[in-house]
SEPA-13086 format. One record per residue (C-alpha): residue number from 1; residue in one letter; x, y, z. Coordinates in pm, whole numbers, plus 50000, padded with zeros to 5 digits. Each point is the difference from the previous one (the first is absolute). Example, Ala and Ser with C-alpha at 12.3 -4.5 7.8 and 13.67 -1.06 7.14 Angstrom:
// SEPA-13086
<r><pos>1</pos><code>A</code><u>51230</u><v>49550</v><w>50780</w></r>
<r><pos>2</pos><code>S</code><u>50137</u><v>50344</v><w>49934</w></r>
//
This chain:
// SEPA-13086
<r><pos>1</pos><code>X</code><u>50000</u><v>50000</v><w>50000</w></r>
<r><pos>2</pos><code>X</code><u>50147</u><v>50307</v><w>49908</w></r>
<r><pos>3</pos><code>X</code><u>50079</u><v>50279</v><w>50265</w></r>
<r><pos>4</pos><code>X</code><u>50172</u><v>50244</v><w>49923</w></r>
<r><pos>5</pos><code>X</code><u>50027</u><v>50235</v><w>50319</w></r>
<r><pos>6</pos><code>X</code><u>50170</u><v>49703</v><w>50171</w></r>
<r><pos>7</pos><code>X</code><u>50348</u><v>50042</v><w>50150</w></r>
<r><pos>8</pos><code>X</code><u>50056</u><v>50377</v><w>49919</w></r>
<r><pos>9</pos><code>X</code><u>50066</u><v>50248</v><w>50182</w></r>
<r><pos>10</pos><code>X</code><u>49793</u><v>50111</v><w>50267</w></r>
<r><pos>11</pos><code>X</code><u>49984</u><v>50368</v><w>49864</w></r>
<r><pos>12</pos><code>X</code><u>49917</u><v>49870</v><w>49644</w></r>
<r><pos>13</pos><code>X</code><u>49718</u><v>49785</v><w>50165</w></r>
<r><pos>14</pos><code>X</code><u>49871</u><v>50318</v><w>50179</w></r>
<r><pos>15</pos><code>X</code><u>50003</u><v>50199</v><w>49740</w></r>
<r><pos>16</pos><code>X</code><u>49840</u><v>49737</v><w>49779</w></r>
<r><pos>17</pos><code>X</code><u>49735</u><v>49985</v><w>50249</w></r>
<r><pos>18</pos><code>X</code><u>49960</u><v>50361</v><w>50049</w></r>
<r><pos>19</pos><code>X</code><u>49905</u><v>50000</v><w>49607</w></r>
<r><pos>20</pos><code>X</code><u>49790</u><v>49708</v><w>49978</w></r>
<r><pos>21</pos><code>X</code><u>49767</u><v>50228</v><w>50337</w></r>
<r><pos>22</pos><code>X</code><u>49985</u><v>50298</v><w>49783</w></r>
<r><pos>23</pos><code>X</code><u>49921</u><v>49861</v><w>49685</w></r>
<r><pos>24</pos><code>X</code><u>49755</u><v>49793</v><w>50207</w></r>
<r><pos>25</pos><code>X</code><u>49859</u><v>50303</v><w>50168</w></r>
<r><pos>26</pos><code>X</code><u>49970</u><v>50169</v><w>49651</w></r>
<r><pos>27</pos><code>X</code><u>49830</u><v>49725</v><w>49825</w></r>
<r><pos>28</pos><code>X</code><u>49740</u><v>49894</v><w>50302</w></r>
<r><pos>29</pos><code>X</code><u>49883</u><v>50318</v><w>50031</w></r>
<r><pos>30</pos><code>X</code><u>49948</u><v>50079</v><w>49658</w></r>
<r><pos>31</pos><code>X</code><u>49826</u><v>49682</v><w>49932</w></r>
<r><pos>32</pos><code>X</code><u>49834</u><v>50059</v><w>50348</w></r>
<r><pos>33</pos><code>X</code><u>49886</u><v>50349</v><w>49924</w></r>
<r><pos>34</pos><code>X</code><u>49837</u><v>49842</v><w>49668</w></r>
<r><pos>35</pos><code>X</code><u>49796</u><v>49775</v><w>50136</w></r>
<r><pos>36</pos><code>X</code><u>49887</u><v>50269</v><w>50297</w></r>
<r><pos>37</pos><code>X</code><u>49901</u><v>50183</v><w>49722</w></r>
<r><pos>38</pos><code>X</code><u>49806</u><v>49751</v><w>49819</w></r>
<r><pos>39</pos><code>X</code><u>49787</u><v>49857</v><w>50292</w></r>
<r><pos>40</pos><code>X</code><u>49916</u><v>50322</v><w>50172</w></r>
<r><pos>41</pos><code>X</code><u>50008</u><v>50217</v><w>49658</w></r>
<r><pos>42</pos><code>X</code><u>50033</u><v>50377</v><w>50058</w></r>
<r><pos>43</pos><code>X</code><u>49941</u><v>49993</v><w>50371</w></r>
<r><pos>44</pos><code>X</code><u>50315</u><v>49827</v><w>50069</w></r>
<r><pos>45</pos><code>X</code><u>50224</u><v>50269</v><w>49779</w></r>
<r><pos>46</pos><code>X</code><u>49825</u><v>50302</v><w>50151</w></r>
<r><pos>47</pos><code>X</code><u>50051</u><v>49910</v><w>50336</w></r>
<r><pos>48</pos><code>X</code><u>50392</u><v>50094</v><w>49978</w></r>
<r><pos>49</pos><code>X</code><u>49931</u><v>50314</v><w>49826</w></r>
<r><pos>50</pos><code>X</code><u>49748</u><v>50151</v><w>50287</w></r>
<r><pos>51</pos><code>X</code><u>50003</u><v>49745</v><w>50292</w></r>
<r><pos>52</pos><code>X</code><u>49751</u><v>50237</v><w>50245</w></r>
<r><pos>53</pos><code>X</code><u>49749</u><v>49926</v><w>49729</w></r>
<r><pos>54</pos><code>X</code><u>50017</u><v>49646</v><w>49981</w></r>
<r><pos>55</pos><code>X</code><u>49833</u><v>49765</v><w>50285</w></r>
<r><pos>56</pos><code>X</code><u>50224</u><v>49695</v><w>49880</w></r>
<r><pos>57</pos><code>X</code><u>50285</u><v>50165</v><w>49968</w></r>
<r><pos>58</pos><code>X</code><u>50194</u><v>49770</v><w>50368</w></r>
<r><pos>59</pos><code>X</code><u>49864</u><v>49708</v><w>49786</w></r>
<r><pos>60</pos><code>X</code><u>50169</u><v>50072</v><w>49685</w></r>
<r><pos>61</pos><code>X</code><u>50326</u><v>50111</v><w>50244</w></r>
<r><pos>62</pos><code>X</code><u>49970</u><v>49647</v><w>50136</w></r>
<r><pos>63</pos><code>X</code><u>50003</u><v>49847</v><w>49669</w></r>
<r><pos>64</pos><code>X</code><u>50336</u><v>50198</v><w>49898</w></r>
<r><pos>65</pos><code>X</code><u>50147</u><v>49921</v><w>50320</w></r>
<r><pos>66</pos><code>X</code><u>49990</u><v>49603</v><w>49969</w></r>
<r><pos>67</pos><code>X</code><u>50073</u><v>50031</v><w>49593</w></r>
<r><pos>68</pos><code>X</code><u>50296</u><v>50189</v><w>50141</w></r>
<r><pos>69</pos><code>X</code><u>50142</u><v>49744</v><w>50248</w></r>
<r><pos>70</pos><code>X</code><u>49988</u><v>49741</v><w>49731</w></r>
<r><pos>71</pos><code>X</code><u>50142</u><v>50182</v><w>49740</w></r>
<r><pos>72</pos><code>X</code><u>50279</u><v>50139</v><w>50272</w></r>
<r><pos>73</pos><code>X</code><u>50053</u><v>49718</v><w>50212</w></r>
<r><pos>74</pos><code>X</code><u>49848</u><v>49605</v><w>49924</w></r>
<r><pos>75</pos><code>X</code><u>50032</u><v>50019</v><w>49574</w></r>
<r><pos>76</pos><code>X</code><u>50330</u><v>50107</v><w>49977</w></r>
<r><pos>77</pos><code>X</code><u>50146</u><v>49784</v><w>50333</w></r>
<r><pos>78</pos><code>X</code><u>49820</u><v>49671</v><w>49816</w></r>
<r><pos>79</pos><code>X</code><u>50195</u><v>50081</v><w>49646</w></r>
<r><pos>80</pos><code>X</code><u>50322</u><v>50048</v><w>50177</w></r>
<r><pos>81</pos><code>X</code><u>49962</u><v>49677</v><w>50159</w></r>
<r><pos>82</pos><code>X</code><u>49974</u><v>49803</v><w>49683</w></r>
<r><pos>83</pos><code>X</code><u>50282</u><v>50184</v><w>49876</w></r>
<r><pos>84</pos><code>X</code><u>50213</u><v>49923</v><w>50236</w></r>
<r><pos>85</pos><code>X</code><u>49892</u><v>49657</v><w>50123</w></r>
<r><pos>86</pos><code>X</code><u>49772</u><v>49878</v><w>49740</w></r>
<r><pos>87</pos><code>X</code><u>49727</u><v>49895</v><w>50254</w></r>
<r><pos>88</pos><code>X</code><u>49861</u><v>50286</v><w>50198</w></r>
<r><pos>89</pos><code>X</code><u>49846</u><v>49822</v><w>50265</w></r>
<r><pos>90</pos><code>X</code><u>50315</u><v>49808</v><w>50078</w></r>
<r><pos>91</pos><code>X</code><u>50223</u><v>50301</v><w>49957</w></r>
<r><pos>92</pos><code>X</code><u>49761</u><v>50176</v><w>50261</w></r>
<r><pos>93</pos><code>X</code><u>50011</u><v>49711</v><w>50242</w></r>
<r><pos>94</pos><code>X</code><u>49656</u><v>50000</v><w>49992</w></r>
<r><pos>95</pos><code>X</code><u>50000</u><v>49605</v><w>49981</w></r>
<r><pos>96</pos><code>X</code><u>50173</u><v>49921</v><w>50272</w></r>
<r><pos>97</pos><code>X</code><u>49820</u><v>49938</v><w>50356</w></r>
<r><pos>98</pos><code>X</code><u>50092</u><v>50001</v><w>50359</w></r>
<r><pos>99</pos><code>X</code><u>49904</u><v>49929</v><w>50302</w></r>
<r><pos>100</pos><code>X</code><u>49716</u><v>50115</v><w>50171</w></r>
<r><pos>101</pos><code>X</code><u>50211</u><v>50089</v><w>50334</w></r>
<r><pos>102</pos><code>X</code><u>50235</u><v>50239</v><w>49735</w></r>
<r><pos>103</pos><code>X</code><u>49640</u><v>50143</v><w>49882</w></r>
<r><pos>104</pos><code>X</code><u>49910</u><v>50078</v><w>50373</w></r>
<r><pos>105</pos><code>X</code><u>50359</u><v>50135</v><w>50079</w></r>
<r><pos>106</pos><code>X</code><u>49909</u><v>50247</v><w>49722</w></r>
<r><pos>107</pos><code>X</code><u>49683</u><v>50147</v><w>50121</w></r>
<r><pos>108</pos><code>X</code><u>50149</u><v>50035</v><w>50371</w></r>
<r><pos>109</pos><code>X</code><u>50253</u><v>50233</v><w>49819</w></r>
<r><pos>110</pos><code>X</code><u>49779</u><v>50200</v><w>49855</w></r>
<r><pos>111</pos><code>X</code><u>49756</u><v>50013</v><w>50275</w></r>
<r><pos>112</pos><code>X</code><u>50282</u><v>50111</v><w>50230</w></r>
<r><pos>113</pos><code>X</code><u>50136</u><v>50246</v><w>49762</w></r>
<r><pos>114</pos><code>X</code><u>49673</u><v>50189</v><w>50035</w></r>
<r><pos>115</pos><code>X</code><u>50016</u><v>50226</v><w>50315</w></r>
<r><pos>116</pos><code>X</code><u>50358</u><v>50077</v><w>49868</w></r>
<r><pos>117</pos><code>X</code><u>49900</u><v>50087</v><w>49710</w></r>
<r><pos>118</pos><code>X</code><u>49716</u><v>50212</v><w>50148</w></r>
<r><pos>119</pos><code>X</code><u>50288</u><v>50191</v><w>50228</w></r>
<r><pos>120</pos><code>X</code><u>50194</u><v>50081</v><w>49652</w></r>
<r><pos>121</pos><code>X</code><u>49709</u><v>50155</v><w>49818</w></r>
<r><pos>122</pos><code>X</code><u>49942</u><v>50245</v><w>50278</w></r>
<r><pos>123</pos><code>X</code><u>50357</u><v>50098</v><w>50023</w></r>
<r><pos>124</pos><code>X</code><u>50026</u><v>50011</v><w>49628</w></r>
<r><pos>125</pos><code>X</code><u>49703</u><v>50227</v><w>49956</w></r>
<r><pos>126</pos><code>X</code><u>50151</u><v>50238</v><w>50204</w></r>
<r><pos>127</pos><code>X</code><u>50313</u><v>50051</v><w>49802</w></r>
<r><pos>128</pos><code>X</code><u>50104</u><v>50369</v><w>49998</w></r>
<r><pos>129</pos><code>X</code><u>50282</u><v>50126</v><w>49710</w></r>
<r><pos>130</pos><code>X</code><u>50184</u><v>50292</v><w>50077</w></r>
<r><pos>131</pos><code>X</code><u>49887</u><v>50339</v><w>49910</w></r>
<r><pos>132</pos><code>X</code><u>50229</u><v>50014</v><w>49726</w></r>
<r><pos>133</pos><code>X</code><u>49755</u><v>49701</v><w>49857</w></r>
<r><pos>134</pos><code>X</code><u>49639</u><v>50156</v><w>50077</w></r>
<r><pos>135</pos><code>X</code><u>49928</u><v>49969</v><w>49649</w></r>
<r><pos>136</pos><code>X</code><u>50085</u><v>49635</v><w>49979</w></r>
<r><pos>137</pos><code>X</code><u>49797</u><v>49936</v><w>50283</w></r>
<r><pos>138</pos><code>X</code><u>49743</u><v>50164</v><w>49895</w></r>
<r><pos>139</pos><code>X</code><u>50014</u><v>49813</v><w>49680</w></r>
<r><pos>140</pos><code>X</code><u>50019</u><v>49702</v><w>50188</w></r>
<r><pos>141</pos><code>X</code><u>49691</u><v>50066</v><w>50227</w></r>
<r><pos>142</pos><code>X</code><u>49793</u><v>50089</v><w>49657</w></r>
<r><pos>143</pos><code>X</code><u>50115</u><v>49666</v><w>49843</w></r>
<r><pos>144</pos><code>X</code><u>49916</u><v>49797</v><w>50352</w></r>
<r><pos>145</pos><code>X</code><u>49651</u><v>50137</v><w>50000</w></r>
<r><pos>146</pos><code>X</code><u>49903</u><v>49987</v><w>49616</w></r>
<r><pos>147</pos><code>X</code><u>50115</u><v>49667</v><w>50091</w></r>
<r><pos>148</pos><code>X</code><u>49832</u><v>49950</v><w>50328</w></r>
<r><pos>149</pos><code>X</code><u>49655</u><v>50145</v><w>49828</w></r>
<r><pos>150</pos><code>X</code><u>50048</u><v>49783</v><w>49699</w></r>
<r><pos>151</pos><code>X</code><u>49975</u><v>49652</v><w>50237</w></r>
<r><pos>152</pos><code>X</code><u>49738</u><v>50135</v><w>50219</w></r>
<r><pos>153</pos><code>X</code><u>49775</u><v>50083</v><w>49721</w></r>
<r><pos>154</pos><code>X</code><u>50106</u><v>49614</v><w>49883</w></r>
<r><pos>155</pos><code>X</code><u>49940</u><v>49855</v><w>50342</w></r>
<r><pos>156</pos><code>X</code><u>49626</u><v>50200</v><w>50034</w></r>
<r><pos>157</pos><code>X</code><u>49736</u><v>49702</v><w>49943</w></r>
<r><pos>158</pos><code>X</code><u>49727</u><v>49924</v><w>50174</w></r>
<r><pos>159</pos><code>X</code><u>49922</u><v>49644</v><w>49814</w></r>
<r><pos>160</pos><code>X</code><u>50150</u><v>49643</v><w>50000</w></r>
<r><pos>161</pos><code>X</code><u>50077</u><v>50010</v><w>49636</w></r>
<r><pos>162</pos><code>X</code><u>50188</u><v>50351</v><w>50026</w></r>
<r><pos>163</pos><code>X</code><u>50194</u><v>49775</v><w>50270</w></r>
<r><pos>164</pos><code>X</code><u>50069</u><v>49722</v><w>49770</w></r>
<r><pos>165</pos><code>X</code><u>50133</u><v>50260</v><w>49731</w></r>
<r><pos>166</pos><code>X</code><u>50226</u><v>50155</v><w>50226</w></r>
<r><pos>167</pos><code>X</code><u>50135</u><v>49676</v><w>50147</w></r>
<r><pos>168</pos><code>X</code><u>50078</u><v>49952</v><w>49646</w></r>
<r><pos>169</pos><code>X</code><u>50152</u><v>50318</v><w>49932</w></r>
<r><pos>170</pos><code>X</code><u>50193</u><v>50071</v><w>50301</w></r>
<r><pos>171</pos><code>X</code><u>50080</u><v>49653</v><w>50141</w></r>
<r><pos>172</pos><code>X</code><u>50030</u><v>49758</v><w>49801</w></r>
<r><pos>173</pos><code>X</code><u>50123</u><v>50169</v><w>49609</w></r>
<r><pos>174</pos><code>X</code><u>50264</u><v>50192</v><w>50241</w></r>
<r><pos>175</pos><code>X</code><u>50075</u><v>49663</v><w>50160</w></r>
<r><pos>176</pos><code>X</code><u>50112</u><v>49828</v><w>49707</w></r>
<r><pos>177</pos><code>X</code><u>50114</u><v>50213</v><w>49789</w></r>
<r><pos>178</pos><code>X</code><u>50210</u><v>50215</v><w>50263</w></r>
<r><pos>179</pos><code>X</code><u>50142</u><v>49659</v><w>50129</w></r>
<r><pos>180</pos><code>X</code><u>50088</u><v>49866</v><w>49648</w></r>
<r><pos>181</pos><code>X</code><u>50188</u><v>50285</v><w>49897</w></r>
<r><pos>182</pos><code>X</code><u>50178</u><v>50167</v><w>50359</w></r>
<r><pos>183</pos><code>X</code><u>50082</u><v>49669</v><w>50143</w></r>
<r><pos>184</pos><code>X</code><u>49954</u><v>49756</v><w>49742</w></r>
<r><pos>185</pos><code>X</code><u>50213</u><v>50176</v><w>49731</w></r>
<r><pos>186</pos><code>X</code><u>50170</u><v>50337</v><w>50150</w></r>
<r><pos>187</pos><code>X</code><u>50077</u><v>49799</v><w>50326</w></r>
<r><pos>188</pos><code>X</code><u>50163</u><v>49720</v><w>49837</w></r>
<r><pos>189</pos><code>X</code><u>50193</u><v>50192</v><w>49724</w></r>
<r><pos>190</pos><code>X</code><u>50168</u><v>50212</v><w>50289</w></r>
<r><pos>191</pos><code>X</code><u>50068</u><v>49762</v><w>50214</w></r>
<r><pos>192</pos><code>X</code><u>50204</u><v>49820</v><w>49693</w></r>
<r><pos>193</pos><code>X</code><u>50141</u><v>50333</v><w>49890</w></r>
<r><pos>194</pos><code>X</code><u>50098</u><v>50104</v><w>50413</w></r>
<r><pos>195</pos><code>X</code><u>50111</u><v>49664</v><w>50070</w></r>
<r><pos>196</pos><code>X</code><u>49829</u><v>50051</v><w>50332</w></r>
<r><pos>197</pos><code>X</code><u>49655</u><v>49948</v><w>50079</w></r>
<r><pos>198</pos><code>X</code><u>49981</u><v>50308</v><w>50249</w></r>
<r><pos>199</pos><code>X</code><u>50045</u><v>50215</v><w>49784</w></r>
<r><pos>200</pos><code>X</code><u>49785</u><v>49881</v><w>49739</w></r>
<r><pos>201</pos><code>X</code><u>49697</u><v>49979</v><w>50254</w></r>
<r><pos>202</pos><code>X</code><u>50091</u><v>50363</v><w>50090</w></r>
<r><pos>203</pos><code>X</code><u>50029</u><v>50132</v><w>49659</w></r>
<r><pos>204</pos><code>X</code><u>49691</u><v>49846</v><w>49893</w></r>
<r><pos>205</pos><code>X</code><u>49814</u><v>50139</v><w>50289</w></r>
<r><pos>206</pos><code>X</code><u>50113</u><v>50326</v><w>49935</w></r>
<r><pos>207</pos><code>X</code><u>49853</u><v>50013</v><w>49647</w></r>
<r><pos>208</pos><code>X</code><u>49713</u><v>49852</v><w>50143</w></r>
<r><pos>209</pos><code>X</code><u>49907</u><v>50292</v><w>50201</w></r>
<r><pos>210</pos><code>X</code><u>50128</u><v>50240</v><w>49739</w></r>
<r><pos>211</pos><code>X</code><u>49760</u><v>49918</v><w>49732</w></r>
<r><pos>212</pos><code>X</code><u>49691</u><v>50049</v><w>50202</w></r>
<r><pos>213</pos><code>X</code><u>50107</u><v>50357</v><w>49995</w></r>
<r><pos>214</pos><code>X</code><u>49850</u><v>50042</v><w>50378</w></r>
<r><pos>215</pos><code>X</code><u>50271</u><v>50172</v><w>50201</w></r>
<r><pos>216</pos><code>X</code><u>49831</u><v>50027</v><w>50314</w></r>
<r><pos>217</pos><code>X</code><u>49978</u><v>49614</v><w>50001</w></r>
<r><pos>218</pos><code>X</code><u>50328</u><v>49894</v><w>49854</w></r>
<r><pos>219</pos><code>X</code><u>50160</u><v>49855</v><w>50308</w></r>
<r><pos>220</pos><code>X</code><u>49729</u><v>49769</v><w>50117</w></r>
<r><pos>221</pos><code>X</code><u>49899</u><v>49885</v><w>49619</w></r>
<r><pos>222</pos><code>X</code><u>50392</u><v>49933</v><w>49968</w></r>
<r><pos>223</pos><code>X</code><u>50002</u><v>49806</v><w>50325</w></r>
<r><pos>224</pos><code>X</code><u>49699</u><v>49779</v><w>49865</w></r>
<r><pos>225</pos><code>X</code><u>50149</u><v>49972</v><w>49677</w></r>
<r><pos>226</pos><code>X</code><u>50338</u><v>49868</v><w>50238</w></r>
<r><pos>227</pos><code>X</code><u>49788</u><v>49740</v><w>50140</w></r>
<r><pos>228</pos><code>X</code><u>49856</u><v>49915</v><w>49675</w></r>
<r><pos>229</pos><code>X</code><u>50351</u><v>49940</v><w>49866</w></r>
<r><pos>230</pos><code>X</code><u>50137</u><v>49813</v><w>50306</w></r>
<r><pos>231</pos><code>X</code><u>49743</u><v>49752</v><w>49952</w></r>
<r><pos>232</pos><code>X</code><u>50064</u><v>49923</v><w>49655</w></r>
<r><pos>233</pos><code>X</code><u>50370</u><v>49994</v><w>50069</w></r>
<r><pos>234</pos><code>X</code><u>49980</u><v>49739</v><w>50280</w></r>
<r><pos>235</pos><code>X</code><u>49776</u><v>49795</v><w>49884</w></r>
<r><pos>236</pos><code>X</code><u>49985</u><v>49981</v><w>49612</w></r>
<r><pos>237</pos><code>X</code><u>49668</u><v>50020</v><w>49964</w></r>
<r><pos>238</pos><code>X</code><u>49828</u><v>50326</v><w>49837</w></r>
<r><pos>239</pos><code>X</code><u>49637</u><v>49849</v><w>50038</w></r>
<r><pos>240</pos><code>X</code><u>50081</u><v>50067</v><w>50377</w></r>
<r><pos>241</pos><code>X</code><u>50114</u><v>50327</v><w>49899</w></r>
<r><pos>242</pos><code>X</code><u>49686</u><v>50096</v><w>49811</w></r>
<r><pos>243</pos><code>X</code><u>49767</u><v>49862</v><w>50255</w></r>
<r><pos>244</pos><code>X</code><u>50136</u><v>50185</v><w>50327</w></r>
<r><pos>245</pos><code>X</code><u>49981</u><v>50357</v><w>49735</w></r>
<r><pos>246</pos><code>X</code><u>49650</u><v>49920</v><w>49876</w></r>
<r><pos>247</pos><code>X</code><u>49893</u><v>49937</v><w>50375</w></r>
<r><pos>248</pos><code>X</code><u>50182</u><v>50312</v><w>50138</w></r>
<r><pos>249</pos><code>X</code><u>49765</u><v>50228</v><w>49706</w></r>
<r><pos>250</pos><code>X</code><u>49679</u><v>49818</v><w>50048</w></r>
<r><pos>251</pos><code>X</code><u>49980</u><v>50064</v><w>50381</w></r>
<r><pos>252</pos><code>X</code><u>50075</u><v>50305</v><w>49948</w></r>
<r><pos>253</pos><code>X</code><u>49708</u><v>50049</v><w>49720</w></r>
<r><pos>254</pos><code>X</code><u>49749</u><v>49755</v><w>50185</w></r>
<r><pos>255</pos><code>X</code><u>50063</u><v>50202</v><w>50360</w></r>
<r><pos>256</pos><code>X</code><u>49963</u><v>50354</v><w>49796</w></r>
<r><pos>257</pos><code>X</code><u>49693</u><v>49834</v><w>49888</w></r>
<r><pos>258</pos><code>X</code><u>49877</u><v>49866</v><w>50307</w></r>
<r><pos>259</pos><code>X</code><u>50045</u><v>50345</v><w>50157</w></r>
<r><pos>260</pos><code>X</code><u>49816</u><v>50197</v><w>49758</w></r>
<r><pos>261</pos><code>X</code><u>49703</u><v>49856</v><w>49985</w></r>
<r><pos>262</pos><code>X</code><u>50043</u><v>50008</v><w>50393</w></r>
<r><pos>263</pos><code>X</code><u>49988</u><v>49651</v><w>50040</w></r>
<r><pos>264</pos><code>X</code><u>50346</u><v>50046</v><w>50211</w></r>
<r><pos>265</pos><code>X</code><u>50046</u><v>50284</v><w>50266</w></r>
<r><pos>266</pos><code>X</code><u>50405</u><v>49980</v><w>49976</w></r>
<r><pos>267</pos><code>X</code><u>50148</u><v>50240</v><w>49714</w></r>
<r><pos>268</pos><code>X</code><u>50238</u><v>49803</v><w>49778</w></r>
<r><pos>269</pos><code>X</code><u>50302</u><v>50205</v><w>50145</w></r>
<r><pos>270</pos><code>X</code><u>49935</u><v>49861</v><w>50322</w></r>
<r><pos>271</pos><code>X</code><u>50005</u><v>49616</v><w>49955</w></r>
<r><pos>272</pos><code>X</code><u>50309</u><v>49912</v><w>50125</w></r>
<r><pos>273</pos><code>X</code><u>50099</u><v>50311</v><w>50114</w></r>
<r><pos>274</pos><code>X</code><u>50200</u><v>49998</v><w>50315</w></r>
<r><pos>275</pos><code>X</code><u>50169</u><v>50359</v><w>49983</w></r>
<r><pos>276</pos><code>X</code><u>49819</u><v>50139</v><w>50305</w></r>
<r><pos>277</pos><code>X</code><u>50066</u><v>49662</v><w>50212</w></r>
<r><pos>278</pos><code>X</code><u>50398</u><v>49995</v><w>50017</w></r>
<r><pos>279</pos><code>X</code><u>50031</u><v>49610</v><w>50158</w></r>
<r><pos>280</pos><code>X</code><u>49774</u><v>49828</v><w>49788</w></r>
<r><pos>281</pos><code>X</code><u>50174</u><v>50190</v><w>49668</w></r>
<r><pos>282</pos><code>X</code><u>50365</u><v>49882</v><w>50172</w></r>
<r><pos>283</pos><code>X</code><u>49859</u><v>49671</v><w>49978</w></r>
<r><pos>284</pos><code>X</code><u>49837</u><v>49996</v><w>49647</w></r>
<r><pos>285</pos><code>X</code><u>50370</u><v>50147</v><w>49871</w></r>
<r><pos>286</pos><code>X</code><u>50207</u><v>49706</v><w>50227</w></r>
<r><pos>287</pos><code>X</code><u>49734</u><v>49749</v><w>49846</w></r>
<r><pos>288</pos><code>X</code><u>50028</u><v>50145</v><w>49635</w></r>
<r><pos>289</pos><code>X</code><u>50354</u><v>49981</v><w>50002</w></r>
<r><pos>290</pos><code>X</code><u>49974</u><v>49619</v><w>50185</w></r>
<r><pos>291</pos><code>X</code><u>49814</u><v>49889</v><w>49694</w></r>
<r><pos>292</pos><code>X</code><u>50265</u><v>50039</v><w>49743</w></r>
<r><pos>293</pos><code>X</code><u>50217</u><v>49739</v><w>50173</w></r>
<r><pos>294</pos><code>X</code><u>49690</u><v>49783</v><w>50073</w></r>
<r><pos>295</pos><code>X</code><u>49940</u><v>50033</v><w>49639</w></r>
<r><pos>296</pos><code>X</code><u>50362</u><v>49893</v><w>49899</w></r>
<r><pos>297</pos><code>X</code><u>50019</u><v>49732</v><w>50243</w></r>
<r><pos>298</pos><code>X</code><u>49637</u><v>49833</v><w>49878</w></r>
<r><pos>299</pos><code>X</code><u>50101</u><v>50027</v><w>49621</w></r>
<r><pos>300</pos><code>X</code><u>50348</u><v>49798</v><w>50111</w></r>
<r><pos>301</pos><code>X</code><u>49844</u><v>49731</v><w>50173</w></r>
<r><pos>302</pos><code>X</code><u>49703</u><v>49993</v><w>49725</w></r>
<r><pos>303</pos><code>X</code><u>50302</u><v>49903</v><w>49732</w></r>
<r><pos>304</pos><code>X</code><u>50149</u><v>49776</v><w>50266</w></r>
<r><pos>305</pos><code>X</code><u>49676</u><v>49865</v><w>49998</w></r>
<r><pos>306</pos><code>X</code><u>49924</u><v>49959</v><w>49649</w></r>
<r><pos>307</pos><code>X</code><u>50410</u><v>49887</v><w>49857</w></r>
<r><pos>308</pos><code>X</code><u>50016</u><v>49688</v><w>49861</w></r>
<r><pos>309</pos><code>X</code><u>50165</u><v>49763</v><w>50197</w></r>
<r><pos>310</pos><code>X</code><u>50342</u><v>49909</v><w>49866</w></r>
//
């Protein structure tokens, strides 16, 4: 089976995948946009040129948004697997199984990671630049709360189906597709071209952050992404990966649901939130940190486990 992308460099391979995501991106949402056009006819078109006027106009958002991710994120990560390891699904290591112990490790990490996580965002959104800077930060705050505006307006539904639809959107599109390309192909090529897995998790979760273009929340999304990475590292397994992501988005969506339609008293930003209660946070942080070498030491003695006996 031919493969050309395999064994070269790690910079030609990124660049070769950064082409194959914008010609992707290009392509989806022109075809995308087409077909927009044809099943909602003139409505659909309008609605970018005079949004206040146009009742649908989230919906159609929506639409883009997904048609995005693919085009960004899961199309181009599934051609650059076949080019360089002919089978995508192998190449992705999305084949291979573990045990269910390794699976449970997992979700303790990212359950624990939580109140830290919570901590971060709170310090981060109080970043303060120098004077010299005012304008950057003032750029930064517009950007955060175009941003911030955008997802609340995405996250405003008051029925099961607009549920479904963002669980879709915002958990599990961003799951895979985030997962296949940061860890399962940026991860792996620096980590090759680093010679050190460290760094590769580190860079990876730096660019992670970056691209959501959300300043105020860069240090706890780059933690998460940190996580995200250490868990494919360890155990091999991006399924895991993508699992742990898509859960970490949905509860987020489902609990913003939940406490809209007042089914839940507890804001979002308050589940797991142990700023105010110094002990219990101390705790949470000890018992985050615990969980990486829990996590190592369950993924060793799952191989242990599961070697073939000489």
């Amino acid at each position: 089976m031919n493969k050309p992308l395999e064994n070269k460099h790690p910079l030609i391979q990124l660049i070769a995948m950064l082409g194959l995501s914008l010609i992707s991106l290009l392509l989806v949402m022109i075809v995308g946009f087409v077909i927009g056009a044809a099943v909602w006819g003139n409505d659909f078109t309008s609605a970018f040129l005079d949004a206040s006027k146009n009742e649908n106009y989230i919906e159609y958002m929506k639409y883009l948004q997904i048609l995005s991710h693919l085009g960004m994120f899961i199309v181009p990560a599934l051609i650059f697997g076949r080019l360089s390891g002919g089978n995508t699904i192998s190449y992705f290591t999305l084949n291979k199984s573990t045990g269910i112990a390794v699976f449970f490790a997992a979700l303790l990490l990212i359950a624990f990671a939580q109140p830290f996580i919570n901590i971060l965002v709170e310090w981060n959104q109080g970043l303060k630049l120098p004077d010299s800077m005012s304008s950057t930060q003032q750029w930064m705050q517009q950007s955060e709360d175009e941003a911030n505006k955008m997802t609340e307006l995405f996250m405003t539904t008051g029925t099961v189906s607009g549920l479904m639809v963002n669980l879709l959107m915002m958990a599990l599109i961003p799951a895979i597709g985030e997962e296949l390309v940061f860890r399962g192909v940026l991860q792996r090529l620096l980590v090759r071209w680093f010679r050190s897995a460290w760094i590769g998790i580190t860079v990876a979760s730096v660019i992670f952050s970056a691209i959501h273009v959300q300043f105020f929340g860069f240090v706890p999304r780059f933690v998460l992404g940190f996580v995200l990475g250490f868990v494919f590292q360890v155990s091999g397994r991006l399924w895991i990966s993508i699992f742990i992501h898509f859960l970490n988005n949905s509860l987020a969506v489902i609990t913003y649901w939940l406490y809209a339609n007042k089914t839940i008293s507890v804001s979002p930003d308050d589940i797991a939130n142990f700023n105010n209660n110094i002990p219990v946070l101390l705790i949470s942080i000890v018992l985050f940190l615990a969980s990486f070498v829990l996590f190592q030491r369950v993924v060793a003695n799952n191989r242990k486990k599961t070697a073939p006996t000489p």
